[in-house]
ZAKOLSE-953689 format. One line per field, with one value per residue (C-alpha): x, y, z; residue number from 0. Coordinates in pm, 1 decimal, decimal comma. Layout:
! ZAKOLSE-953689
xx	c(X	...) $
yy	c(Y	...) $
zz	c(Z	...) $
num	c(NUM	...) $
//
This chain:
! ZAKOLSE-953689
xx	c(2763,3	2723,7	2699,0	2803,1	3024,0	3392,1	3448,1	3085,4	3178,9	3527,1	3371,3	3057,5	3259,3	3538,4	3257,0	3066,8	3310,8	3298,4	3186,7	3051,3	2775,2	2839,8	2708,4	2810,6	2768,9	2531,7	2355,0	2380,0	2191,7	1963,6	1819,2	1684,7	1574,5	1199,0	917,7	637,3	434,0	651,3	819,8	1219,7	1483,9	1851,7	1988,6	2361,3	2495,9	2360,8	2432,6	2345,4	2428,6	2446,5	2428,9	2237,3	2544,0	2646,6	2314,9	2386,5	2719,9	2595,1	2252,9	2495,1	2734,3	2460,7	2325,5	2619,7	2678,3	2289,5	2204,3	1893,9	1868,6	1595,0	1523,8	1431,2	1272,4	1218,4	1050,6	662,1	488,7	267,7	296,4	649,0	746,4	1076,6	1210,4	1480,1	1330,3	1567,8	1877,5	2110,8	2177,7	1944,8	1952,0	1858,8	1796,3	1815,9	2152,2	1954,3	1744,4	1746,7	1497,9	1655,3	1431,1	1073,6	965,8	639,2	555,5	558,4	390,8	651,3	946,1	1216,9	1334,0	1554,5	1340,5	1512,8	1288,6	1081,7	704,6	669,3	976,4	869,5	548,2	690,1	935,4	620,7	425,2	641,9	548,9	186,6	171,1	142,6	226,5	-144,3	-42,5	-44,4	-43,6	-52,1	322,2	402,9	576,1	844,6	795,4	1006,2	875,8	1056,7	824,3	524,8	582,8	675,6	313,0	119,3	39,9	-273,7	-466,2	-734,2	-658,8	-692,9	-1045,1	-1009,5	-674,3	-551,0	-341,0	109,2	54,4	-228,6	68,2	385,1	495,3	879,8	1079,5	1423,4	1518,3	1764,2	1637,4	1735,8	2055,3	2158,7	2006,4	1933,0	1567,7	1390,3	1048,1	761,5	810,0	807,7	417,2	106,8	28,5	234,7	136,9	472,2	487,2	364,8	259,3	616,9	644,7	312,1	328,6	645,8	451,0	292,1	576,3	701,8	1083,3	971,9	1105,7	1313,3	1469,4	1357,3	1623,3	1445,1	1127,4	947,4	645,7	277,5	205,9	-158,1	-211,8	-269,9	-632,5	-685,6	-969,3	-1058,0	-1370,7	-1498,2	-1834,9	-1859,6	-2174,9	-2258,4	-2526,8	-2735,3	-2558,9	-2283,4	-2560,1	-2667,8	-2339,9	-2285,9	-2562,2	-2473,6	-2117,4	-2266,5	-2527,9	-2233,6	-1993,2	-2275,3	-2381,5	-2133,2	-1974,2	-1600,2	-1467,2	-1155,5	-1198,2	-1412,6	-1345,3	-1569,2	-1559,2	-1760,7	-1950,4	-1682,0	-1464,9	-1647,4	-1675,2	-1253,0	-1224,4	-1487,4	-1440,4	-1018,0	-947,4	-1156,6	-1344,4	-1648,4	-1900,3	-2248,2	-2357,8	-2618,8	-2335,3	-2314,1	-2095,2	-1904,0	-1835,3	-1544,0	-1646,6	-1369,1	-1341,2	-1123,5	-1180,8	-1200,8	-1335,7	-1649,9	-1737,9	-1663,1	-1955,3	-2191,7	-1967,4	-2013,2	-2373,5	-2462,7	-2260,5	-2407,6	-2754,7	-2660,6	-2518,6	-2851,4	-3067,7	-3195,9	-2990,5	-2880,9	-2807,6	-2600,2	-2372,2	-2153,1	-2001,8	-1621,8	-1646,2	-1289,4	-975,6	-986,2	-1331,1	-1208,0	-928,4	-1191,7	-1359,6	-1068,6	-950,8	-1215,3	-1054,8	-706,4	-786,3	-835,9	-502,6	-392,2	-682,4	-665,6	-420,5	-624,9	-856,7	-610,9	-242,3	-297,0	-384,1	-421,2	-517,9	-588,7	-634,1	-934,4	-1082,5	-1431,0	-1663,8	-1790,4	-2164,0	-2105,8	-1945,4	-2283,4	-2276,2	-1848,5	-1927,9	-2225,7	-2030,6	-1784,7	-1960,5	-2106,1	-1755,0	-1664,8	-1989,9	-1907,8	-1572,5	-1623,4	-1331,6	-1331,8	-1342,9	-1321,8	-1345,7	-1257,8	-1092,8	-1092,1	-1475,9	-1430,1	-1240,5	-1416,4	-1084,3	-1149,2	-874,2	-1038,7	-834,8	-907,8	-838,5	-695,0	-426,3	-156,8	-75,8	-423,0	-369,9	-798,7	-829,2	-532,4	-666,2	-956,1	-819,7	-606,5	-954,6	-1132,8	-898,2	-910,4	-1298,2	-1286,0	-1062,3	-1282,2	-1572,2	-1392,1	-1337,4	-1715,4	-1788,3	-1612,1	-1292,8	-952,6	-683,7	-504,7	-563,3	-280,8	-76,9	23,3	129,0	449,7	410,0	118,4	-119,1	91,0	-86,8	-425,7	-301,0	-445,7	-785,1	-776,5	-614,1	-716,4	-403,7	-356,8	-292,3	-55,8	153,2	195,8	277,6	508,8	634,2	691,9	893,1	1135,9	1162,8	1317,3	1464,7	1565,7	1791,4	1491,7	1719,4	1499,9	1314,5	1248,0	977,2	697,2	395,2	404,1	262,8) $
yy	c(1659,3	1287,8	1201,8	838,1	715,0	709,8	378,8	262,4	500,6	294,1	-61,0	31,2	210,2	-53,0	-302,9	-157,8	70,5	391,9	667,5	367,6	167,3	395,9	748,9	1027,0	1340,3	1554,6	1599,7	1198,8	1157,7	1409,2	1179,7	948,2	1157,7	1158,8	974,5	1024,4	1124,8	1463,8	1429,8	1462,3	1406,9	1353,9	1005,1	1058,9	760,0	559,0	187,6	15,9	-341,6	-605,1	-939,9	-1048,3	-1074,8	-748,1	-645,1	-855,3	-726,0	-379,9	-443,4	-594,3	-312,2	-99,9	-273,5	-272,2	124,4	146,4	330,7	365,3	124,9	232,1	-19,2	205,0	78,6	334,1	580,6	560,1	502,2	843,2	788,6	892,7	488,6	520,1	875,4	869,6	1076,2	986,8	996,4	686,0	436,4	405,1	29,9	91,5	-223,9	-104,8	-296,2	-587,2	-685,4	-998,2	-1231,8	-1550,2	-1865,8	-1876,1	-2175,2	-2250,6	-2563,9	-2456,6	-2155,6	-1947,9	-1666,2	-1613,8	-1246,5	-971,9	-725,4	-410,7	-565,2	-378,9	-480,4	-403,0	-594,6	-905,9	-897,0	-875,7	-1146,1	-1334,1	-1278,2	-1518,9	-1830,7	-1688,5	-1612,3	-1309,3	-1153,9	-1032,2	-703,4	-422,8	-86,0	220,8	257,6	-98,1	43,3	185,4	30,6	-258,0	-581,3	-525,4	-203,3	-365,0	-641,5	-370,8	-177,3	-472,7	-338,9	-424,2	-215,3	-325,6	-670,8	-751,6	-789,8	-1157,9	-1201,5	-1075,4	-819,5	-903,6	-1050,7	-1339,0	-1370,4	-1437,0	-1857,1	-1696,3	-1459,6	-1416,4	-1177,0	-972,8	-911,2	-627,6	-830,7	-938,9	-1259,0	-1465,1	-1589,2	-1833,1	-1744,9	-1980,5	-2239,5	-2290,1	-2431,0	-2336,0	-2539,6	-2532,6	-2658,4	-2588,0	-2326,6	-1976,1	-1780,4	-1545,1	-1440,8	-1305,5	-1088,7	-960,0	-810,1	-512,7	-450,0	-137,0	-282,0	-265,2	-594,3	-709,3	-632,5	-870,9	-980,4	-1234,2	-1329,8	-1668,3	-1518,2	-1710,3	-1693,5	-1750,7	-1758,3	-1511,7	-1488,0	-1607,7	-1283,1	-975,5	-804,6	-478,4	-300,0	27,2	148,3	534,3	619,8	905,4	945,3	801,7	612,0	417,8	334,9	249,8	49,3	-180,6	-209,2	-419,6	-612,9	-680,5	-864,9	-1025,1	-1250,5	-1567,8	-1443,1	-1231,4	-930,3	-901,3	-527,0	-373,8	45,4	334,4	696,9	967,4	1273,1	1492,7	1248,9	1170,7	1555,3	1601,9	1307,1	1466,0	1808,0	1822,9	1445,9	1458,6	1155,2	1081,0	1078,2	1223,0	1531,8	1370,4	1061,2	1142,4	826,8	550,5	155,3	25,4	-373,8	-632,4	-1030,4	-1219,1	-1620,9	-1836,8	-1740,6	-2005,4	-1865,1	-1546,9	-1416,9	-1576,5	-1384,8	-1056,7	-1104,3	-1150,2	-907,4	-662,4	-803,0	-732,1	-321,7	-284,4	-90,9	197,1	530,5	310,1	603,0	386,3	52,2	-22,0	-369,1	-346,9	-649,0	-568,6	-437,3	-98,0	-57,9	-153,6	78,8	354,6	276,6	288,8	637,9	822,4	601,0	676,3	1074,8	1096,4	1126,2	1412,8	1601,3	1624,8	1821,3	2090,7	2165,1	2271,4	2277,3	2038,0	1707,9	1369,4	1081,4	834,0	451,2	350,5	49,7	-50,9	-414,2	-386,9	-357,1	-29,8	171,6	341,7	457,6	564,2	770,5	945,8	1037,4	1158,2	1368,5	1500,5	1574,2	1808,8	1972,8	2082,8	2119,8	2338,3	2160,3	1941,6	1577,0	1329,5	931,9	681,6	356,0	-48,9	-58,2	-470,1	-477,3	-152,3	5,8	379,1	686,6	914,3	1250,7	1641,9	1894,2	2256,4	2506,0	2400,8	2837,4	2897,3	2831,6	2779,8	2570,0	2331,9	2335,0	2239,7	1943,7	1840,7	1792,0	1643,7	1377,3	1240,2	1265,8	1038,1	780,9	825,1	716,1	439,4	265,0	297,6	150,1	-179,0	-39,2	32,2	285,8	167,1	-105,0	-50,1	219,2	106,0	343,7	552,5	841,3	994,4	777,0	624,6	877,6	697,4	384,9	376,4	418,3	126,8	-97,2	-146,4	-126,7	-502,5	-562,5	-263,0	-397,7	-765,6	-563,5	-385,3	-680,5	-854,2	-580,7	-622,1	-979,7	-928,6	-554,1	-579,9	-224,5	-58,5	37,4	-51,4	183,8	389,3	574,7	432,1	258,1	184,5	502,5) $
zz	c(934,9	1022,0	1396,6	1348,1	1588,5	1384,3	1482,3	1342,8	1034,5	986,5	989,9	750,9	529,4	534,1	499,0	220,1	31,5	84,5	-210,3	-346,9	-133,1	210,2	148,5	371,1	183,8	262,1	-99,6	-131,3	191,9	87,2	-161,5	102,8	382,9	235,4	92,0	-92,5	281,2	201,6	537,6	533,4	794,9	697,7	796,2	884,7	639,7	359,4	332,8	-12,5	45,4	-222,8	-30,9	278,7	447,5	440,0	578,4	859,7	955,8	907,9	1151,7	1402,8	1392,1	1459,4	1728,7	1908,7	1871,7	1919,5	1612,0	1430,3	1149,9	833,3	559,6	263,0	-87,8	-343,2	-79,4	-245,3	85,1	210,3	575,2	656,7	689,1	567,0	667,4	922,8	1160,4	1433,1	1161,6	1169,1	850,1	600,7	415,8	30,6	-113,2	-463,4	-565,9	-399,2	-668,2	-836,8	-947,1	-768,2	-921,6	-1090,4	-1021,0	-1214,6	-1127,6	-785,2	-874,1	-653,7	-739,4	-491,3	-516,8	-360,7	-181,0	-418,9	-706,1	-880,9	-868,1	-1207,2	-1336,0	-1170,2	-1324,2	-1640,2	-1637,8	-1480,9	-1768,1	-2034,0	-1747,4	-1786,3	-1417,7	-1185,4	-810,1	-716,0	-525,7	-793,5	-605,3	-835,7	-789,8	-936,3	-1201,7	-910,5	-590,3	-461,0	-366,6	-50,5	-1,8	-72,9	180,5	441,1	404,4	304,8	-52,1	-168,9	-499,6	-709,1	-758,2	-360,3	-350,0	-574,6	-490,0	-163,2	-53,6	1,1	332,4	133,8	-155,7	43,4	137,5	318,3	392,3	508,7	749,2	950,6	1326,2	1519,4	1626,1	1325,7	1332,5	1006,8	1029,7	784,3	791,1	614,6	306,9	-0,2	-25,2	-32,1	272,4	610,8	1010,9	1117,3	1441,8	1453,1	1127,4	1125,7	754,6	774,3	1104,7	914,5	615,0	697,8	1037,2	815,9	874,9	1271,1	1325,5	1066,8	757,0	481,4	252,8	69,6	-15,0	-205,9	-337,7	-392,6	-798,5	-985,9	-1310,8	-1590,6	-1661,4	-1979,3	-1997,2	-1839,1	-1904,4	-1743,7	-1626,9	-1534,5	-1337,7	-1330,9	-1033,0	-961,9	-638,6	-400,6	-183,9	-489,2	-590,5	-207,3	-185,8	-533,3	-345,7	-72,3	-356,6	-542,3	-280,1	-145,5	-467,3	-556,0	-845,9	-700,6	-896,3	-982,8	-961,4	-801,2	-810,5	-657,0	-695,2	-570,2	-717,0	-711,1	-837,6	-1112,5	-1187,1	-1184,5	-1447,4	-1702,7	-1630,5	-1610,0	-1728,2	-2038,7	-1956,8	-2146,4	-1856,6	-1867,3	-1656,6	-1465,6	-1315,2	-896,9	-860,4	-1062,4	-1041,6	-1184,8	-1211,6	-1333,1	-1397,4	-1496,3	-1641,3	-1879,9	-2215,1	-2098,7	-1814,7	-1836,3	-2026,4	-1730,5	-1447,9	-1633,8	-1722,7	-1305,5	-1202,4	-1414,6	-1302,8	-949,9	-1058,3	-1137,7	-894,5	-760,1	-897,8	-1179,9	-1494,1	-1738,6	-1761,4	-2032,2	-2113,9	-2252,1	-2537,0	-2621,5	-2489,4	-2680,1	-2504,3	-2140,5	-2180,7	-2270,3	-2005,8	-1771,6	-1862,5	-1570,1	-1299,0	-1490,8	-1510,3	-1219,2	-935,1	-1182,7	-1154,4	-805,1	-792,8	-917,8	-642,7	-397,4	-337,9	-4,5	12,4	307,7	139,7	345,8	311,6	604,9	521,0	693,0	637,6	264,5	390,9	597,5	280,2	259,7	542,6	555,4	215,6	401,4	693,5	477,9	279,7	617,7	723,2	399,6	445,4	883,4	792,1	488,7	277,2	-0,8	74,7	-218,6	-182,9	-418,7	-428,0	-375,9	-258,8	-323,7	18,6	163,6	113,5	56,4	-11,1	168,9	-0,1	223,0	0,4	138,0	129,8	348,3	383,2	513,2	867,8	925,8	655,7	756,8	1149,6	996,6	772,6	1080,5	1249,7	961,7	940,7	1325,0	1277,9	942,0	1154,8	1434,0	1154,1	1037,4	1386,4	1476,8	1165,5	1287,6	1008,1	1090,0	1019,2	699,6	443,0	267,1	339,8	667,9	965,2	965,1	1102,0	975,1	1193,9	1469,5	1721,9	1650,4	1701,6	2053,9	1911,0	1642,4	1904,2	2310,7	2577,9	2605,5	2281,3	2224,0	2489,3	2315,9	2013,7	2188,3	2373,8	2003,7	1872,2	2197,8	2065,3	1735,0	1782,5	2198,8	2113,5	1934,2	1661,0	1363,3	1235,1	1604,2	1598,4	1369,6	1360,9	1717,9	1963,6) $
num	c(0	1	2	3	4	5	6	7	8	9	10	11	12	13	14	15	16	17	18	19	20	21	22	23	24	25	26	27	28	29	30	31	32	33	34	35	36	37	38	39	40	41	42	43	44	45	46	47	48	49	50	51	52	53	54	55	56	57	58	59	60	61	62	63	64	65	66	67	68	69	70	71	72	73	74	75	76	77	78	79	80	81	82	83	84	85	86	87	88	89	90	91	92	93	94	95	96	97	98	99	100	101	102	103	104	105	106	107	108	109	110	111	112	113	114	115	116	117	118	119	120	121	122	123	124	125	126	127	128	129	130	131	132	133	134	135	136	137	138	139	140	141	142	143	144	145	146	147	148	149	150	151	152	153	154	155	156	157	158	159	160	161	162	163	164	165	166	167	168	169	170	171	172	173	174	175	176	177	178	179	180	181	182	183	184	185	186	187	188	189	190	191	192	193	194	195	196	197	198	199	200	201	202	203	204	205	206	207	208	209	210	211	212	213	214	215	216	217	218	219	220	221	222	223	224	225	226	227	228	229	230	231	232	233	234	235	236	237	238	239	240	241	242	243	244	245	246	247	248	249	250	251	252	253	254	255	256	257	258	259	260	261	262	263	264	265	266	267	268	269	270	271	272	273	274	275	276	277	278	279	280	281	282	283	284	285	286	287	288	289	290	291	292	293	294	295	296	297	298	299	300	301	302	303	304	305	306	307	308	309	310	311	312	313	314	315	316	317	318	319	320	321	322	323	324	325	326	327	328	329	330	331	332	333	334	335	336	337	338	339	340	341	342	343	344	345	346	347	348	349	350	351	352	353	354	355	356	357	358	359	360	361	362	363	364	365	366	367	368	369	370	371	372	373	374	375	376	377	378	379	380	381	382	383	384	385	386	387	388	389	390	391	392	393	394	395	396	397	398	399	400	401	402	403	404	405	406	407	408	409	410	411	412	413	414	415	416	417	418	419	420	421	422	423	424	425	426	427	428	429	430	431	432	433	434	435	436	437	438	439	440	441	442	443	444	445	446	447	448	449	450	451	452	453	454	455	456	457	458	459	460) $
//
């Protein structure tokens, strides 16, 4: 049963319409008390607002009753961000979903954060424009979501991640305060930076209720590379030639041996037998000076451990050459029933030596360990493999995993570069990030959430 307080219960339901945008049964609420992390927890209402104003009311009704507050997108995030693990109201912004204005001249779209990524990108398309974030889950994540994490995917490497493609936001604080975050241009001197230290707060601070988006245009071409190597250093190494010469990727994908193996092997993939790793190598450009970025990049892939590149002239071709990278999530699933995938990110001329250490780790831990991922940005899903049932090997993946973070920060890297926090690595957060600085964090969520009602218990240890 729901442990709202009945007055609270009264004025939400009053305010939203019960049955109908405030959920209270127990099978309704079910549908939101889990993400894609696998975590659950049942909130004790649901509240599916259609204006900003209702989100208002509702924040400050909860503030006042001091109840947990949970803005939820379409739950895709794998590190617990949006379950309600202390119960309270979960926000769905799914009825919140307009595109507001495209604004090409501006080069800007003002949306409702219950968009769909991939919706936007397809009305975006007849202005010949884009949104640069395109995580995997485009297709069914909300821009609201991806603002929350900081979505990045392959694209990030040319084009930055959410928090490089956002101008304003507007905002519901932890009082119920209406803040206007940012502008409207591409340019802006005006007081501190707050739309950006609001992407990536994992509704921490705020819950966004609009955003104005930064737009580029459609590349007139893409064209795409792919590098097979004789082994993961190789492929490592050509990662760090690659980002160090003038010409910028617009994708630029790495996966390991074993990786490699799934897609041929389970995927179908044509791949050769004697390929230990794979690049993934993307521009984008005009159809002048295109050809000249794809002939020095592939001058650059070549190397040491080179076994074979192929140049897609056509889009039937890059597509065939996409398929290994495509094969490859559901062929995971295959090697064992268990499996942390994690997002650490380290400078782009260390990956060498974070797919060593890795490979290390599988080898002591006696699991399998498979990397692949946005090697532009040194942005690696670092995925252990094992049988949740198995009680050694799960101790063991437990203790694989710190040891892989523990990699990652001595390797100058960090905990997430796209995923964000949640749950899943809040408990490492005092190893990413020294004592001072924990406190000012902590000292800025006090600022816009003085009640701690929004989302307790996340990304902050």
């Amino acid at each position: 049963m729901s442990t709202l307080p009945a007055e609270l219960h009264r004025e939400l339901a009053d305010l939203l319409g019960e049955g109908r945008n405030w959920l209270t049964d127990p099978g309704e609420r079910l549908a939101y008390a889990y993400d894609n992390s696998r975590r659950e927890s049942l909130p004790d209402a649901v509240a599916l607002p259609v204006a900003r104003g209702q989100v208002q009311a509702l924040v400050r009704a909860c503030f006042r009753h001091r109840v947990p507050v949970i803005a939820r997108g379409r739950g895709t995030n794998t590190t617990g961000a949006s379950v309600p693990v202390q119960g309270g109201v979960v926000v769905s912004f799914e009825r919140m979903d307009r595109i507001l204005e495209v604004r090409p001249g501006d080069r800007c779209a003002v949306v409702e954060p219950g968009v769909l990524n991939g919706d936007l990108q397809a009305i975006l398309q007849g202005h010949g424009l884009f949104w640069p974030p395109d995580p995997t889950s485009a297709a069914f994540s909300t821009i609201g979501g991806n603002l929350a994490c900081n979505a990045g995917g392959p694209r990030a490497v040319k084009y930055g991640a959410s928090r490089d493609n956002v101008l304003a936001l507007t905002a519901v604080t932890g009082t119920g305060d209406l803040i206007q975050c940012g502008s409207a241009t591409t340019k802006g001197a005006t007081g501190y930076d707050l739309q950006r230290l609001l992407v990536g707060s994992e509704g921490t601070l705020a819950l966004i209720v609009e955003a104005t988006l930064k737009l580029a245009p459609l590349p007139p071409q893409r064209r795409v590379v792919r590098a097979l190597y004789r082994d993961v250093a190789s492929a490592a190494q050509a990662v760090a030639r690659l980002m160090a010469q003038p010409v910028t990727p617009s994708m630029l994908e790495f996966m390991d041996g074993d990786c490699v193996r799934l897609a041929r092997d389970v995927g179908g993939a044509e791949l050769p037998a004697d390929a230990g790793a794979l690049l993934m190598i993307e521009a984008d450009g005009d159809i002048q000076t295109l050809p000249h970025a794809i002939e020095a990049l592939m001058r650059v892939a070549e190397g040491e451990g080179l076994v074979s590149l192929d140049d897609a002239a056509d889009e039937a071709a890059r597509e065939r050459l996409w398929a290994a990278r495509k094969a490859l999530s559901p062929a995971l699933r295959t090697l064992a029933p268990g499996k942390i995938n994690e997002d650490v990110v380290v400078p782009v001329s260390r990956i060498p030596q974070l797919v060593q250490g890795v490979r290390d780790l599988a080898s002591e831990f006696a699991l399998p360990i498979v990397s692949f991922g946005h090697a532009g940005n040194g942005n690696l899903h670092v995925n252990i493999l094992f049988d949740p049932a198995d009680s050694g090997q799960n101790g063991r993946a437990q203790a694989a995993l710190a040891r892989v973070f523990a990699l990652t920060l001595s390797l100058g890297g960090t905990l997430s570069g796209e995923h964000g926090i949640g749950l899943a690595k809040r408990e490492f957060m005092p190893q990413a990030i020294d004592p001072a600085t924990l406190a000012l964090m902590r000292q800025v969520k006090a600022a816009f959430d003085p009640a701690g009602i929004l989302n307790p218990g996340k990304l902050l240890p």
